[in-house]
C-alpha positions, 0 to 999 in steps of 0.5 A: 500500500503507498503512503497517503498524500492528505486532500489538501496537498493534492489540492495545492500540487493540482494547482486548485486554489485554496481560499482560507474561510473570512471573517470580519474579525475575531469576534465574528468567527467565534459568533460563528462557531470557528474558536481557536479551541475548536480548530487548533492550527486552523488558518482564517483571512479577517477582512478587518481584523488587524490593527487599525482595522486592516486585513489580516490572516489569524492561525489557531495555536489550540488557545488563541487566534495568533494575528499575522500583518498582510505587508506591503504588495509583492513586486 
């Protein structure tokens, strides 16, 4: 039997684009039902939910979401 390659690098080696699931804030993904607890490395795009209510991407470590800066455009 070969080894099992997850969905989800079939899914990036195929070239398919991945969309993370988005939220407003942080606020709005727990009324919803997506806590860091729940979904423990789990990434989401907040629309508003950086520092001065920019876009940002947030990755669960199992107690919290943990904020990453979208930066300057790539060139």
């Amino acid at each position: 039997m070969g080894k099992l390659i997850p969905r989800s690098f079939e899914r990036i080696r195929s070239g398919e684009q991945i969309v993370p699931p988005t939220f407003a804030n942080v606020a709005a993904a727990v009324a919803a039902g997506v806590t860091a607890a729940k979904y423990p490395k789990r990434t989401i795009y907040l629309t508003a939910g950086g520092t001065g209510a920019v876009p940002c991407l947030a990755i669960s470590d199992g107690a919290n979401w943990r904020q990453i800066a979208i930066g300057i455009n790539a060139i």
